[in-house]
N, C-alpha and C positions, 0 to 999 in steps of 0.2 A: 549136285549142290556142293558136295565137296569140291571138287575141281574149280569151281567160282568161287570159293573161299581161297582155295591157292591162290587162285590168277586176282586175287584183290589185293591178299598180302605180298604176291608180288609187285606188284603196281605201286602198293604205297612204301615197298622196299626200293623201290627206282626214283621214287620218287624225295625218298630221304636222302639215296645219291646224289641225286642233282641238285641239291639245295647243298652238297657243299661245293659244289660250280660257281657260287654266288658272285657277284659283281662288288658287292657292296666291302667295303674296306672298312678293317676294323676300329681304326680309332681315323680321327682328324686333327690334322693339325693346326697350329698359327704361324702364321710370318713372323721372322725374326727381325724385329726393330732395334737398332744400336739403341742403348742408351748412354749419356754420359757416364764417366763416374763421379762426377761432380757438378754441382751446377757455381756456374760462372758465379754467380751473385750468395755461395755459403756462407754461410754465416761464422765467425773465425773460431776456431779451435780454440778452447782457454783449460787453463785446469779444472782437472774433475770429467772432461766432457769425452775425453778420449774413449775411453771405455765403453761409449754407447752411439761412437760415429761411425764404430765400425763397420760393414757391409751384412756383416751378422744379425745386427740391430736390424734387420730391413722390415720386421715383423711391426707393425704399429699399435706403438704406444699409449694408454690408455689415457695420458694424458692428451690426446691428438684425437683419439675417437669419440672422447667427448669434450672436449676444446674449450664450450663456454663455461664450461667451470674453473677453467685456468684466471678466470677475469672477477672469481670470488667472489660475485656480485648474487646473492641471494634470490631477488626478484627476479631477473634476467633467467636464473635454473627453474625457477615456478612457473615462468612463463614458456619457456623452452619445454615442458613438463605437459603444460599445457596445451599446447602448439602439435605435439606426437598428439596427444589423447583428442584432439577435437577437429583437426584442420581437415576440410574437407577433400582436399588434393591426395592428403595421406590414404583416410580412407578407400579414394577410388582406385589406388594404384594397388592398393591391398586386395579389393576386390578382383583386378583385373589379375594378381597371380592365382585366385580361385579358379576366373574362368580358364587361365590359361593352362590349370592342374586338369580341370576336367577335358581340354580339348587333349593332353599327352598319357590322359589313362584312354580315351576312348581312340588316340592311335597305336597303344601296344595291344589294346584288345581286337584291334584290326588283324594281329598275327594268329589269333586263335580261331579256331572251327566257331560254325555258329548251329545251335541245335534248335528245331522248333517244334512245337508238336501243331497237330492238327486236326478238326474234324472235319467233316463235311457229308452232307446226303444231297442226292443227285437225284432228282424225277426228269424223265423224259418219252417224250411220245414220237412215234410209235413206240411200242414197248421193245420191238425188234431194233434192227440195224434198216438203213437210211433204205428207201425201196421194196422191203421184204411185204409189206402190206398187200397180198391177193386183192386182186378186182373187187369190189363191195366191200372188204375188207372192214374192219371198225377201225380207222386213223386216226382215234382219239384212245385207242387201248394206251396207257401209260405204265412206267416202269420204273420201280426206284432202286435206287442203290444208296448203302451207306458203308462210309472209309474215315475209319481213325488210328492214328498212328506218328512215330517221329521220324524227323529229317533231319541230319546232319548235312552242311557244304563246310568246303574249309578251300581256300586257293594258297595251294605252297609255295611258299616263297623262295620259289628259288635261285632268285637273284638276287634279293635281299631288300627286293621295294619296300615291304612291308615294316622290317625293320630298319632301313634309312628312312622311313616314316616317321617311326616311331623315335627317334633319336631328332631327329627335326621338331618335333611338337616338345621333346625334353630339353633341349635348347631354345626354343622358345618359351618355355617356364622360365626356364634362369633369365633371359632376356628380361621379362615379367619384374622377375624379382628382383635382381638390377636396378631396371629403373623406376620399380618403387625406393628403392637406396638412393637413386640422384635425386627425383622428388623430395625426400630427407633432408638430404646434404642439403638442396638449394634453399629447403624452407628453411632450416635452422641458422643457416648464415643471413637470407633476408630477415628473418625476425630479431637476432641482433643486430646486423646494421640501423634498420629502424630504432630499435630499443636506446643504440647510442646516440644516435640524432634525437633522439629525445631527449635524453638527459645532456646533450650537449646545447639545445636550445634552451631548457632550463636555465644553465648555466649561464648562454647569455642573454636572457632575458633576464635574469639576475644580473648579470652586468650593465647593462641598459639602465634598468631602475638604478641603479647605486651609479653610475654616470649621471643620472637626471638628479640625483640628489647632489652630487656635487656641483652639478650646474646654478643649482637652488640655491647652495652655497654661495657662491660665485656670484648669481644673480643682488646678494644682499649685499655681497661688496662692495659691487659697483654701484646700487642704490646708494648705501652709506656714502660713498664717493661723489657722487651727485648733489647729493646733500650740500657736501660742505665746499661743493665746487670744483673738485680736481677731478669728476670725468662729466663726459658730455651725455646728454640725453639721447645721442646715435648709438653711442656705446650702450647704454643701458638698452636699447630694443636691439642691440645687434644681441646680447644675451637670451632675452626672452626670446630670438627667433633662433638659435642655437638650443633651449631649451624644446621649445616646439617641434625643432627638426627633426630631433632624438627622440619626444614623442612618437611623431609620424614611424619610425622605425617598429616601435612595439609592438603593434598588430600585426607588420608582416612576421614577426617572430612569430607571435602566437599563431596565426594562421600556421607557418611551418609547422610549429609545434603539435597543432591538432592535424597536420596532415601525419604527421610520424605516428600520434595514438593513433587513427583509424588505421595507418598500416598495421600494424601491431595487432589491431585488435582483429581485423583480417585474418591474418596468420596464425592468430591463436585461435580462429574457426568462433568468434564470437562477433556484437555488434559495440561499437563504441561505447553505449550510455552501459554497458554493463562492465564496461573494463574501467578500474583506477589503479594510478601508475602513482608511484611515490615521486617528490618535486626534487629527489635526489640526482647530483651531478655530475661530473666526469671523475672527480674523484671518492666517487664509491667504486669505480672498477680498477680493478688491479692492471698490472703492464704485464701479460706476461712472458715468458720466458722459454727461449728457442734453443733445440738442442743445436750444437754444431754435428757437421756432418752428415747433413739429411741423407740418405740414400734414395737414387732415384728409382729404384724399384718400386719405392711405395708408391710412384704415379701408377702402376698396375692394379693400386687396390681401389683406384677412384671407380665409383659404378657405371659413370656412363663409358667407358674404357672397356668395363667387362660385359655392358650390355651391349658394346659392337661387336667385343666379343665372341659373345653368344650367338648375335646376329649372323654373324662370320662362319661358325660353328654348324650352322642351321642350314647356311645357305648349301657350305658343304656336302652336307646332308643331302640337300636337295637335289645334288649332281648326281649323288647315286639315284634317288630317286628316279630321275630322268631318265638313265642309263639301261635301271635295268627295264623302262616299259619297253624299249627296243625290242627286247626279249620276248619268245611265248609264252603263254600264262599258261597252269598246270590248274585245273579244279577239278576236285574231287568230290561229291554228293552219293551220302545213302541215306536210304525211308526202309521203316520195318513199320507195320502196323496189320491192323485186321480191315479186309472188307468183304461185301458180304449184299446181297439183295432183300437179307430179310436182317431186321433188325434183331430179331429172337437169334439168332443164329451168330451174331456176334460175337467175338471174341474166343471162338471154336478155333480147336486146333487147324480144321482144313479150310478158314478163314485167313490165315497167317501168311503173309507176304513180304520180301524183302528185294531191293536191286539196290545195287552199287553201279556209280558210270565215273567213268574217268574221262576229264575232255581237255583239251588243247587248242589254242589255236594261235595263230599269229598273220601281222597285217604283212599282206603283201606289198599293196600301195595305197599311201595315206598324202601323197605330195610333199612327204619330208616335214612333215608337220611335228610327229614327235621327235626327228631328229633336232630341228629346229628350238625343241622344248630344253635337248641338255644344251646348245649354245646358248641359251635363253640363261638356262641358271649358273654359268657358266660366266660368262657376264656380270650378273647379281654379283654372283663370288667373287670376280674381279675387283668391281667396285667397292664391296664394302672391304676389299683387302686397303685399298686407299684410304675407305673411313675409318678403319681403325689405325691406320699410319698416322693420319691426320690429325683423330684423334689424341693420342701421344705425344704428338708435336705439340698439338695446344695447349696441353695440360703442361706440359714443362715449360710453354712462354707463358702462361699461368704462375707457376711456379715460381718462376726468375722474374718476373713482376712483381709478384709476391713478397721474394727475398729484397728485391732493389727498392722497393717500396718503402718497406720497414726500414730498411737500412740508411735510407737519405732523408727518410721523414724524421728520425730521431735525431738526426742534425740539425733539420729544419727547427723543430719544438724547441730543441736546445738555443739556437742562434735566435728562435724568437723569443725565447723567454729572457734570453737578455736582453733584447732589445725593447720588448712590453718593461721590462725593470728598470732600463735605463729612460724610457720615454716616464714612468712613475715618479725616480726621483726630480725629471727636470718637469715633470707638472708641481710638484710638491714646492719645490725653490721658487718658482713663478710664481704660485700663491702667496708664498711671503715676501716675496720680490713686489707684486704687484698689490699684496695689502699696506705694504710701506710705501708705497706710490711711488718705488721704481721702476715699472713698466710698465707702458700700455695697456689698455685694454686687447687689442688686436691680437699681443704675444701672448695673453694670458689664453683667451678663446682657441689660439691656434694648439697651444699646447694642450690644453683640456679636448680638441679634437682627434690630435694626433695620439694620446694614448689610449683616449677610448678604440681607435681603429687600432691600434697594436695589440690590444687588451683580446679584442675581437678576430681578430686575424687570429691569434694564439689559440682561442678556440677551437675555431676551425679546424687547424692544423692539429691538433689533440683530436677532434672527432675523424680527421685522414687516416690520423697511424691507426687508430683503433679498425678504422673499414681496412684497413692495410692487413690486418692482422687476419679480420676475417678474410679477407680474400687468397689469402696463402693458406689455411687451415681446407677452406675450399678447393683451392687447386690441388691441395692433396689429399682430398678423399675425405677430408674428416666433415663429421657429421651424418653421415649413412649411416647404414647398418651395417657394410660391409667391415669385412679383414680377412680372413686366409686366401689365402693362394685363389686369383683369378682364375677363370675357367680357358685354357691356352696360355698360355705362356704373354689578398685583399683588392683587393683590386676594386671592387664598385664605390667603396668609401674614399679608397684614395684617390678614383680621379675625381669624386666632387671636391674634396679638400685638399688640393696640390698643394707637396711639402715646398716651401720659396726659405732657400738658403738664406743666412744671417751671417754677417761679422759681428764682431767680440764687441766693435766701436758704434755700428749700426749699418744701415743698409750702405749698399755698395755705390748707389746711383740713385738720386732725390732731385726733383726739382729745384731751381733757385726760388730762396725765400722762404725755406721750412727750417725749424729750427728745433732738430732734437732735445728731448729735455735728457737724457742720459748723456749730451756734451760735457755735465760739470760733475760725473760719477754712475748718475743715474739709471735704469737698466732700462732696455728696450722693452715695451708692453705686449709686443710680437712676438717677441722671444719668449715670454712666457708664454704664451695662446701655444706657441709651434712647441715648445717642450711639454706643457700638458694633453697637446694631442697626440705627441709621440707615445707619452706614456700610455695613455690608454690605446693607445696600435697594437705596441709590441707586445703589453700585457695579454691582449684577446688574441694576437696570436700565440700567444705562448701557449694557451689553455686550446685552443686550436690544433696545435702540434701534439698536444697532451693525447687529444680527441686520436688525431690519427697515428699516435703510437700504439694505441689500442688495438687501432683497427689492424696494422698491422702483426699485431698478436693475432687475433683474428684469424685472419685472413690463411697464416702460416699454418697452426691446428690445424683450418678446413682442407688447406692442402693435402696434411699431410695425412689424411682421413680420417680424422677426430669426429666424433659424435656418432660412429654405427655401432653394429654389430657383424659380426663376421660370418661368411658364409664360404663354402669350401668351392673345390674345385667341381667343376660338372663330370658327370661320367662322359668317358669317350676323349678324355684329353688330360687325363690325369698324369701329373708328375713332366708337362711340358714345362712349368717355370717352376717347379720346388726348388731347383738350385738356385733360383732368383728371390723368390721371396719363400720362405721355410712356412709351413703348413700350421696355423694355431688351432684346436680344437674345439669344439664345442660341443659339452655332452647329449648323448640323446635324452636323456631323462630329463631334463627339463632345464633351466638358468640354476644356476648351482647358487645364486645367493637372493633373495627378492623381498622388499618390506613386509616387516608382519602386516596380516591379513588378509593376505593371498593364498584363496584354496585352488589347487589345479583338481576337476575335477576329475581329469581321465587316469589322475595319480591310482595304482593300483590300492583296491583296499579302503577307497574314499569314498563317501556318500555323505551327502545331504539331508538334515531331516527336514521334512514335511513344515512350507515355509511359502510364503509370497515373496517374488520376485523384482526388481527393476532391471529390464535387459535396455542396454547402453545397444547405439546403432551401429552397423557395419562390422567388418571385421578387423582386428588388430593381431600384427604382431606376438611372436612369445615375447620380442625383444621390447616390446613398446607396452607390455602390459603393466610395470612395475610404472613408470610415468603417469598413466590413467589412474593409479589407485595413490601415486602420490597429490596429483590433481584433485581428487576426487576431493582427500582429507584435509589438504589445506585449505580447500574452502567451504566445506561442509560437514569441517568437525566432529560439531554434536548431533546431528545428524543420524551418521555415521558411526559413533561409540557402538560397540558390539554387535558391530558388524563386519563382513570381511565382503570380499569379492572373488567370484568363483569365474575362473577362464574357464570354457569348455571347448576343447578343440574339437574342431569341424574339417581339417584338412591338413594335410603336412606334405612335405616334399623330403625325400633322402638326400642329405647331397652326398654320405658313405655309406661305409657300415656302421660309422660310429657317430656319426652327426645329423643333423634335419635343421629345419625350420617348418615351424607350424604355426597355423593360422588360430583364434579364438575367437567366439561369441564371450560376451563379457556381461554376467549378472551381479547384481547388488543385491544380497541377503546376510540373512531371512529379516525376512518383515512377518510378524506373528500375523498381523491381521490386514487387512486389504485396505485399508485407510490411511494404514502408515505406510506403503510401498506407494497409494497415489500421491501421497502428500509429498513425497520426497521424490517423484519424480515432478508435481508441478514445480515445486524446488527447481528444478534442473532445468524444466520449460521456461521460469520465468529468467530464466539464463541463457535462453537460447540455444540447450541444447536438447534434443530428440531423445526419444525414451518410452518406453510402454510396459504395463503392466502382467504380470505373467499370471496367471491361476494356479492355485494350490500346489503345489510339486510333491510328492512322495518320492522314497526310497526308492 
């Protein structure tokens, strides 16, 4: 028996040899992608900004990772607040890093032995071996046996499938978690873009009505004028049907307008009749303010970039995988247990049995089948070497969109708001032009057209810069969760009201036998119509330009990856871009700063006293839990007074030694008695959001 003890710990001495023969390579890498050092469309250097354009600065700034508080709009951060805590998108993506935690524990647990115990009793007839039963024999004599006892198999790895396994399903987590990060970024830039097309339609719906009021105006003029003769009753219905026109306009506002709340209310994971938006408008948001100098490194922190990343990473992975099934496989299997014919006699020492077997084997011919498997992922890898080239590329014509955006839309705002100002005062002078019966009725209408479409147009262009804004905050990451170090390295209005030039004296070309009355001083009535409608052009584009200079704030943050949280590098590819973008930390112990009333339960040392529950659905974020408990209290207050909310983490991922992300289940306590925990979760039902009651909890 000794000797079969040697010759096993020899075997599995040979066998720890060849497992460093392995195939599988220790880390992987990324392709190196040139980046600029500058993007064409930067924004200019001015005083003060030096110091933070530097290439140093590449780490992203807190004012970029959460972006829409640069636009100081209070609603818009509640909403946003709300939009983490309830949106269902968020949710699933959160869920889908759980399952993708559970598919990279049960591929490292692939590398360990597996042990099982077992028992079993065995009756069989004849009681002998197959034949042994003499002529008359009784062939129904039976025979039992009983065996229990453990088994160990383990297959070494010694080319290292098991653990290019295992690295493959850990690159698929980050992958996971990633593009829970893009799902972030994309909802918080749709939900402010909606947000400002809201308060942008406000606005001119607001302008509409106070156009129809000066139309009303207008309309009494020409009445009174009528009256005592100096305009005709064509002129007075060409008013009312200029009044009407302007009408017909309002609903399609509001129609827009209710299609921006139900976005809105979409994204904030709720149903319209439960959402109300304040009739606040473009200027409740700030313009914000763009560092010079951006560095293009920080396109590495956007998450779908690091979730090809990872993808990339994995596939890598996969090659080994491939590689090493080429190779023969080592398994080793031992059972020690008792058996025994009589059950009494069990667990007796000369009951006592052991073997060990060591087996091997390999394919001779399979038709080039597995060969065919590493060209197979081998390919894969190819390819997404492309998708993340491509990806890159995009994100910087993102970018430089982004920057060209902003930068030609604040000209636009600018050159229209002069032009809504100047269309303003020559509607102003036409009204007293045309109430001293200097001008026509025709000048008067034209000009009270043309600034309402300027007025309007200005708008718009205020609602551009602002999408402008977002969409560069977006092209640069902002709004995820991510930041360290990646893993690798007017037109409809003006053609129905075509502007028709004027001389000083009057029209250029008239039929014979019209006789101007502005021949003996007098002003053209045209001329006013065409300067009042200027004025209201240029003004609505001004407030237009306004809109998309925001947007272009916007836009810039999301680029530059405002609104995450940060997450490190993956193992297996650590320190390929540190010198590109420097490493920011994040503690293991928890978010270092978070609003009072958040108890983390798994904090050492914490407990709960004995309390009823409301457990909130799915799972959230560490980074997204302070949102939910801001949510919670700004709309359910009193409710709420003395009480907190308890994360309880359910899963976490290492991305070091010194950092994670971890997942929570999120409870609302204590509730003393069971009435008041339903009560406050139909609360929450009658809002649309899911929730259920917990029983009693002890220490």
């Amino acid at each position: 028996m000794l000797n079969k003890v040697h010759r096993s710990a020899v075997s599995l001495l040979m066998a720890a040899v060849l497992s460093a023969c392995a195939v599988k390579r220790p880390h992987y890498d990324l392709p190196a992608v040139p980046l600029p050092a500058e993007y064409r469309n930067s924004m200019p250097v001015t005083a003060g900004d030096e110091l933070r354009s530097v290439p140093e600065a590449a780490a992203l700034p807190l004012d970029v990772v959460s972006w829409w508080h640069s636009f100081g709009n209070p609603e818009l951060d509640r909403l946003v607040d709300r939009a983490l805590a309830n949106n269902p998108d968020i949710r699933i993506a959160t869920l889908r890093i759980a399952q993708a935690k559970a598919r990279a524990d049960q591929a490292r647990a692939g590398r360990l032995p597996s042990v099982t115990a077992q028992a079993l009793t065995d009756k069989q007839a004849p009681g002998g071996t197959v034949g042994s039963v003499p002529v008359g024999g009784d062939v129904h004599q039976s025979q039992r046996s009983y065996q229990a006892g453990v088994q160990g198999q383990w297959r070494v790895d010694l080319w290292g499938e098991m653990g290019a396994l295992a690295d493959s399903a850990e690159f698929q987590l980050w992958r996971a978690a990633f593009e829970r990060d893009n799902v972030q970024r994309t909802l918080v830039a749709s939900l402010a873009s909606s947000y400002i097309e809201f308060v942008s339609l406000n606005d001119r719906l607001g302008l509409a009505r106070e156009t129809e009021a000066a139309l009303k105006s207008t309309l009494a003029t020409v009445e009174r004028r009528v009256a005592v003769g100096d305009a005709t009753l064509g002129e007075l219905e060409q008013q009312r049907a200029a009044i009407f026109s302007l009408r017909a306009t309002i609903p399609a506002l509001e129609q827009q307008r209710e299609e921006a709340l139900n976005s809105v209310a979409f994204l904030v994971g709720t149903v319209p009749s439960s959402l109300a938006l304040s009739s606040g408008g473009l200027d409740s948001l700030a313009v914000p303010t763009i560092n010079a100098g951006l560095p293009s490194a920080l396109l590495l922190r956007r998450p779908d970039v690091r979730a090809v990343e990872a993808r990339l990473l994995s596939a890598d992975a996969d090659i080994d995988v491939a590689r090493a099934r080429l190779f023969p496989t080592l398994d080793l299997s031992a059972q020690i247990g008792y058996s025994s014919l009589f059950l009494s006699q069990m667990f007796q020492p000369q009951t006592l049995f052991w073997n060990m077997v060591a087996s091997t084997s390999a394919s001779i011919f399979d038709g080039g089948r597995r060969a065919k498997e590493e060209d197979f992922s081998q390919a894969i890898h190819e390819e997404l070497v492309e998708t993340y080239i491509r990806t890159i590329h995009q994100a910087l014509r993102e970018v430089e969109s982004g920057l060209a955006g902003i930068r030609l839309l604040e000209r636009r705002v600018l050159a229209q708001r002069e032009a809504a100002e100047a269309a303003r005062r020559a509607w102003e002078i036409s009204l007293k032009v045309y109430a001293a019966g200097g001008l026509d009725y025709l000048g008067l209408l034209d000009a009270e057209r043309t600034y309402h479409r300027h007025l309007d147009e200005l708008l718009r262009m205020r609602m551009e810069r602002y999408r402008a804004y977002i969409n560069l905050f977006q092209a640069l990451g902002g709004g995820g969760v991510s930041e360290p170090t990646p893993p690798g390295n007017e037109g409809a209005l003006a053609a129905q009201v075509p502007q028709q030039g004027r001389s000083a004296a009057g029209p250029s070309s008239v039929p014979a036998g019209i006789v101007w009355e502005n021949a003996a001083g007098r002003s053209d009535y045209l001329g006013l119509l065409d300067a009042e409608r200027t004025y209201h052009r240029h003004l609505d584009e001004l407030l237009r330009m306004r809109m998309e200079r925001y947007r272009a704030y916007i836009n810039l943050f999301q680029a530059l990856g405002g609104g995450g949280v940060s997450e490190p590098t993956p193992p297996g590819n650590e320190g390929a871009l540190a010198a590109q973008v420097p490493q920011q930390g994040r503690s293991a112990a928890g978010p270092s700063s978070v609003p009072a009333g958040i108890v983390w339960e798994n904090a050492a040392g914490r407990s709960v006293a004995a309390a009823w529950r409301v457990e909130l659905p799915a799972l959230y974020l560490q980074s997204t839990v302070p949102a939910v408990w801001r949510d919670l209290r700004s709309r359910y207050s009193a409710q709420l007074e003395n009480r907190e909310l308890h994360p309880v983490q359910v899963g976490r991922v290492e991305m070091s030694k010194d950092t994670q992300e971890a997942w929570y289940r999120l409870y609302v306590a204590p509730f003393a008695l069971a009435s008041d925990a339903e009560a406050f979760c139909r609360t929450l039902q009658a809002d649309q959001q899911r929730c259920r009651v917990l029983p009693l909890q002890t220490p």
